[in-house]
C-alpha positions as CSV (number, residue, x, y, z in Angstrom):
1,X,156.2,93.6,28.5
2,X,152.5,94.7,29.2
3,X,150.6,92.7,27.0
4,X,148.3,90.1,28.3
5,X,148.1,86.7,27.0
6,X,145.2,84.7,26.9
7,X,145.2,81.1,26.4
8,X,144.0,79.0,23.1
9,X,142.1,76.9,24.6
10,X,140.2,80.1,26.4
11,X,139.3,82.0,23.1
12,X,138.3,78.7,21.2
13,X,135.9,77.8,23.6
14,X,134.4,81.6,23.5
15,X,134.4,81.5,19.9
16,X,132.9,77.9,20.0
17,X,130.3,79.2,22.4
18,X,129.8,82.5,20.8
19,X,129.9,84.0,24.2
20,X,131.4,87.5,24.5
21,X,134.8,88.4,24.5
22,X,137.8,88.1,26.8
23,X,138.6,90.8,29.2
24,X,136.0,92.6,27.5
25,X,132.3,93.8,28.4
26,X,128.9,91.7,27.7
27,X,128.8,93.5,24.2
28,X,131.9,92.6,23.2
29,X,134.5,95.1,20.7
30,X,132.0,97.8,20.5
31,X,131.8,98.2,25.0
32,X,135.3,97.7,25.5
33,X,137.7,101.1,26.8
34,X,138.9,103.2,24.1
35,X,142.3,102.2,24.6
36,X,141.7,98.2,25.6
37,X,142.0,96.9,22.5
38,X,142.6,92.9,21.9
39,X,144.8,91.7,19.4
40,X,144.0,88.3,17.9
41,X,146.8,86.6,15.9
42,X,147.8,82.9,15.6
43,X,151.2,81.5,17.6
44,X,153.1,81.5,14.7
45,X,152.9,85.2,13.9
46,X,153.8,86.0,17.7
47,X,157.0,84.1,17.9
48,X,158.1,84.9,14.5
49,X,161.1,87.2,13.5
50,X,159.1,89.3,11.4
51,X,155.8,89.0,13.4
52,X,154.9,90.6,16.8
53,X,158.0,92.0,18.6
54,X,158.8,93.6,15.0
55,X,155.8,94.9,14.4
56,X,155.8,96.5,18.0
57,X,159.0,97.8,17.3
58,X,158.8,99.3,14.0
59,X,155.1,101.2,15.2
60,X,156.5,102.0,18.4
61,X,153.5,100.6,20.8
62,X,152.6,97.7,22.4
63,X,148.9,96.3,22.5
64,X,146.9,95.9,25.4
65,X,145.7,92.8,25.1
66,X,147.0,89.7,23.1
67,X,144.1,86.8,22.2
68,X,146.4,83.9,20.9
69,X,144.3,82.1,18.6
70,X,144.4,78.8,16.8
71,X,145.6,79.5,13.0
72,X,142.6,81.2,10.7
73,X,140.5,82.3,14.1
74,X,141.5,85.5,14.3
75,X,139.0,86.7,11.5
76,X,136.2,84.8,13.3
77,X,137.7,86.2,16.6
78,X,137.0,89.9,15.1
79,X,134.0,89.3,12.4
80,X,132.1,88.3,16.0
81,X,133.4,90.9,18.5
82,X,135.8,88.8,20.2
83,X,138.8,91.0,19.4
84,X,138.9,94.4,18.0
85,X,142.2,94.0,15.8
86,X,143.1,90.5,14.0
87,X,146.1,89.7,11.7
88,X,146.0,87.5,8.7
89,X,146.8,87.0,5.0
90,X,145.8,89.8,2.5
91,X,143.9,87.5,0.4
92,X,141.9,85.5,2.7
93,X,138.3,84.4,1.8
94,X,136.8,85.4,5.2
95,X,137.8,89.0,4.8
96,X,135.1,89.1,2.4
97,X,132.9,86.7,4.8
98,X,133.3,88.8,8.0
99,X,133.2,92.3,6.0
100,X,136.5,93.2,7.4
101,X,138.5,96.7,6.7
102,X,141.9,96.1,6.2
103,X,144.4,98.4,7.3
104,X,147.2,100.5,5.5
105,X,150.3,99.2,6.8
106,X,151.5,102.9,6.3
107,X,155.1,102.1,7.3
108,X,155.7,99.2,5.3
109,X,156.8,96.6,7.5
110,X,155.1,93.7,6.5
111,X,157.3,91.9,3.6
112,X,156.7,91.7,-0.1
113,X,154.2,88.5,-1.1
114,X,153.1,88.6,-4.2
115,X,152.4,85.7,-6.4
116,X,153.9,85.4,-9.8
117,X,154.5,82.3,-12.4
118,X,158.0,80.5,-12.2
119,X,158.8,78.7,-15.1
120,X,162.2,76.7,-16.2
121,X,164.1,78.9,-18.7
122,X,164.2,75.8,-20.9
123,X,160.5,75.7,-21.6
124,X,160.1,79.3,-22.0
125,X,163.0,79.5,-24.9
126,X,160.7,76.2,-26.4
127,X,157.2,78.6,-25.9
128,X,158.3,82.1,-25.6
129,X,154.7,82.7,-26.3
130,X,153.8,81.5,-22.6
131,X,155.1,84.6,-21.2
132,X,152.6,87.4,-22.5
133,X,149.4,84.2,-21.9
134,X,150.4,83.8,-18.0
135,X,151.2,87.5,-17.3
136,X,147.8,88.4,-18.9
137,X,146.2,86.5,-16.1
138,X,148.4,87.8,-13.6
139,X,147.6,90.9,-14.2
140,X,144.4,90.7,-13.9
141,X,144.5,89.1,-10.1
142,X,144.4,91.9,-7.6
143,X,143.2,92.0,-4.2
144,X,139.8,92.1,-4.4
145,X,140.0,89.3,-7.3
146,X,141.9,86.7,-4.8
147,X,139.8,87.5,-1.6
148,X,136.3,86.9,-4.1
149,X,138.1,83.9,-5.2
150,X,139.0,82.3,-2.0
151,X,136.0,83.2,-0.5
152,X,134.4,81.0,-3.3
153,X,136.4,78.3,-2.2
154,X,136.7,78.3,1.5
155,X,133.1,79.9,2.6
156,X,130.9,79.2,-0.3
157,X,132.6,75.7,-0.4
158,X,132.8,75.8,-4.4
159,X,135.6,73.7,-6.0
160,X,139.0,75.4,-6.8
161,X,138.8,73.6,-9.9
162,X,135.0,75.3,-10.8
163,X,135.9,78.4,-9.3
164,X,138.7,78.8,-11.5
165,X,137.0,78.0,-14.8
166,X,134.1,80.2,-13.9
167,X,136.3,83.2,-13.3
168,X,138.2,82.4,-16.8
169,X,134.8,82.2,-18.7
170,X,133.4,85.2,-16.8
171,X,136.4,87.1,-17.9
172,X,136.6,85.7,-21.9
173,X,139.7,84.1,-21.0
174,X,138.6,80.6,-22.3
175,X,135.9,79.1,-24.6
176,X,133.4,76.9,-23.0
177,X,135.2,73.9,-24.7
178,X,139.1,73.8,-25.1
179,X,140.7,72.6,-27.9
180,X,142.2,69.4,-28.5
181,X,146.0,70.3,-28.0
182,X,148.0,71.3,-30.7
183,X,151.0,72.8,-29.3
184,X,153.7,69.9,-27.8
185,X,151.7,67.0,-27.4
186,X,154.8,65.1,-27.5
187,X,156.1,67.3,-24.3
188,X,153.2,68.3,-22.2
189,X,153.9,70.7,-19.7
190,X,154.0,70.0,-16.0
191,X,151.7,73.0,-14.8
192,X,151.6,72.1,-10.2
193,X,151.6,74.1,-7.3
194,X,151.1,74.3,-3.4
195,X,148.4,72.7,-1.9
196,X,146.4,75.9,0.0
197,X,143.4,77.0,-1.5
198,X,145.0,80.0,-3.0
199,X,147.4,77.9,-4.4
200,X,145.1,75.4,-5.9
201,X,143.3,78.4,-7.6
202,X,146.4,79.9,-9.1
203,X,147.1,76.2,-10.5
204,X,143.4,75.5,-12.0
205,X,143.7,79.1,-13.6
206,X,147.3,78.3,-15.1
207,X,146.1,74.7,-16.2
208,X,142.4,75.6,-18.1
209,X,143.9,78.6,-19.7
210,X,147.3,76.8,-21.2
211,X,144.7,73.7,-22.3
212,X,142.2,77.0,-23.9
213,X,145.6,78.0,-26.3
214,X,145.9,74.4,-27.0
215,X,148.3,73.1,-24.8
216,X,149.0,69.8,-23.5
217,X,148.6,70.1,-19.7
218,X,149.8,67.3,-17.1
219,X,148.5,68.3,-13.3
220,X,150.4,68.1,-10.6
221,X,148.8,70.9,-8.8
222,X,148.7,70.1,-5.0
223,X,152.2,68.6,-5.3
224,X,153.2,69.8,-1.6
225,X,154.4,73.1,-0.4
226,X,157.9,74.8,-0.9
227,X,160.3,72.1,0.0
228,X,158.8,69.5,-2.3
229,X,158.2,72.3,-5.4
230,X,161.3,74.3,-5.0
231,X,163.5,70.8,-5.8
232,X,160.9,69.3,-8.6
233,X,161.1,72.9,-10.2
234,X,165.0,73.1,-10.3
235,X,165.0,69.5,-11.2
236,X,163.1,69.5,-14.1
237,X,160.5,67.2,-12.7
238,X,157.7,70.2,-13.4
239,X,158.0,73.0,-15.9
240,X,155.9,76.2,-13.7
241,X,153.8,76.8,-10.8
242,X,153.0,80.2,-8.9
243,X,155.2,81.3,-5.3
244,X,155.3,84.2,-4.0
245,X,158.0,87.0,-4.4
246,X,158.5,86.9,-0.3
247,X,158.9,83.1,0.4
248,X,161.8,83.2,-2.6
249,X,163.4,85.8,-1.0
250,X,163.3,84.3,2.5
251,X,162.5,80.3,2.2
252,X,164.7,79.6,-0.7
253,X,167.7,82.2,-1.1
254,X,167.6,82.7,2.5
255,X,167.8,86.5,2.4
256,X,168.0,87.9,6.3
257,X,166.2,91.3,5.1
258,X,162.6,91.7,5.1
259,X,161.6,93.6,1.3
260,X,158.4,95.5,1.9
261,X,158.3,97.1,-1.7
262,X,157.0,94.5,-4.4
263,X,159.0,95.4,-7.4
264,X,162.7,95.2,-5.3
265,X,161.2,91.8,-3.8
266,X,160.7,90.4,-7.5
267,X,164.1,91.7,-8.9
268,X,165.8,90.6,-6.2
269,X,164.5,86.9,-6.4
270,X,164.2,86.9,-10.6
271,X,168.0,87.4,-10.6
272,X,169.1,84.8,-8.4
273,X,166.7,82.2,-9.4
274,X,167.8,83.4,-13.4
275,X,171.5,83.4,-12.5
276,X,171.6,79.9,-10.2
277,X,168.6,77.6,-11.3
278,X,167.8,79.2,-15.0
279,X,164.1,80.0,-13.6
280,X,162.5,82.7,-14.5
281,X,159.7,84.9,-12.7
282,X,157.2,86.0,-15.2
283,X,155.7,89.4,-13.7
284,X,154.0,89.3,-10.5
285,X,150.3,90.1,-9.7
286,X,148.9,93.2,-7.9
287,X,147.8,91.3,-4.8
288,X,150.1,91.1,-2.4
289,X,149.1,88.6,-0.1
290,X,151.1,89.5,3.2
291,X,150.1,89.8,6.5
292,X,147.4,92.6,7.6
293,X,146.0,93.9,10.2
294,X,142.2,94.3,10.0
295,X,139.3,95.7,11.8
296,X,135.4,95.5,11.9
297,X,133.4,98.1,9.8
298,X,132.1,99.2,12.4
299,X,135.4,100.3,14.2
300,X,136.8,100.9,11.0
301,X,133.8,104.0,10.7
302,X,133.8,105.4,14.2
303,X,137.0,105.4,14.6
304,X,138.5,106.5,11.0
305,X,140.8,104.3,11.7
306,X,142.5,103.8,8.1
307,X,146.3,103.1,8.5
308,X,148.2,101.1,11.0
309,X,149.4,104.8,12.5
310,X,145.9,105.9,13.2
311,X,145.2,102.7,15.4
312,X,148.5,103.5,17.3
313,X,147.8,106.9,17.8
314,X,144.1,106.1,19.0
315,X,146.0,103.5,21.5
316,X,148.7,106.1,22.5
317,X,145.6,108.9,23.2
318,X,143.8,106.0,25.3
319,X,146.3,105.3,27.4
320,X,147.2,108.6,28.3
């Protein structure tokens, strides 16, 4: 295999020093060859299944160069002109922070990751009304809306909890006072959820707008990631929180198969959780928040580099 691999340590101390890049010119991305391009992606997503040697595979071309980077570097690595190419989550804050252009995975290998409500079947017979409140605000949270939102969070170092009532006020979602509950005081729900920023978003959202329709709410958002919720949800020690369509799929039911399209990825999971745990998955939201490749502007524009096949055919040309 041709691709070079440079050290963690190496690249944090560049980025640290804001020094130029590896293997690269003085200038950085924009003086590098045509067809030298660096890829900057955390260990994880290099010695993954469905990470590096996939993704080679299924574009059919290696990259040059391969920057190894500590976890949530690589949009730094790129925003700065350390790396031409980085590969992250869909919905990250610095997207937004680092102006980044996201490319079309045009062949659709990265898997399905959308986030959606899960609920116990139990306490949506009890509220059937909770359905069409919870899928109103998933509808609403596309792309854009989740990278604004983190971005709020992580970069503009707002609170998930003021972040999330400001973007349910700025959207006439909730009053500026919620009601005193009304609606199973005697039975609050347990409204928790992961502990990421995203995550912690997703829960505030849930929480303020259930307390708005007069809800009794008990928090247990941040409970701990998908080995603590998965149990507490089946158990009936919480009643919903938000995962995504892909870690269902592959985490919990264990499926083997990467699912790139969105809807298959949420039927799939719906019925097995419905048939084995009587959970249901309300309707997911636009954003998929999978992995991506992205790109500076500035490539992005002299390049027209759009899809994941125009990179690999500008890589292809270069090394010709």
């Amino acid at each position: 295999m041709k691709t070079a691999y440079t050290c963690i340590i190496a690249i944090l101390l560049l980025l640290l020093a804001g020094l130029p890049g590896c293997g690269g010119g003085g200038n950085g991305a924009a003086d590098k060859d045509a067809g030298k391009l660096t890829l900057a992606a955390a260990a994880e997503w290099t010695e993954r299944s469905d990470g590096l040697r996939g993704f080679q595979q299924h574009y059919e071309f290696e990259f040059p160069d391969l920057a190894v980077v500590d976890l949530g570097l690589a949009y730094q690595a790129v925003g700065t002109g350390l790396a031409e190419i980085g590969v992250g989550d869909a919905t990250d804050g610095r997207i937004a922070r680092y102006d980044l252009v996201v490319l079309e995975d045009d062949r659709q290998f990265f898997p399905a990751y959308n986030p959606a409500p899960l609920i116990r079947r139990e306490v949506l017979e009890t509220h059937p009304e909770l359905a069409g409140i919870l899928e109103k605000l998933s509808s609403l949270l596309d792309l854009e809306t989740l990278i604004r939102l983190n971005k709020t969070v992580s970069i503009d170092n707002t609170m998930p909890q003021r972040a999330a009532r400001q973007y349910l006020l700025e959207n006439n979602l909730i009053g500026e006072n919620p009601p005193q509950p009304d609606k199973a005081v005697d039975n609050p729900l347990v409204v928790s959820g992961k502990t990421f920023t995203e995550a912690l978003i997703l829960g505030y959202l849930t929480r303020y707008l259930l307390e708005d329709e007069g809800y009794a709410v008990i928090d247990e958002i941040g409970l701990g990631e998908v080995a603590v919720l998965t149990p507490a949800l089946f158990s009936g020690r919480i009643d919903l929180y938000w995962e995504y369509t892909g870690t269902g799929l592959m985490n919990v039911m264990g499926h083997g198969e990467v699912v790139s399209d969105p809807r298959q990825c949420w039927e799939l999971v719906r019925d097995w959780y419905d048939e084995h745990h009587d959970v249901v998955w309300l309707d997911y939201a636009p954003a998929n928040n999978t992995f991506v490749l992205f790109t500076t502007r500035e490539l992005h524009e002299k390049h027209g580099w759009s899809r994941i096949s125009d990179l690999v055919e500008h890589v292809k040309q270069a090394g010709q």
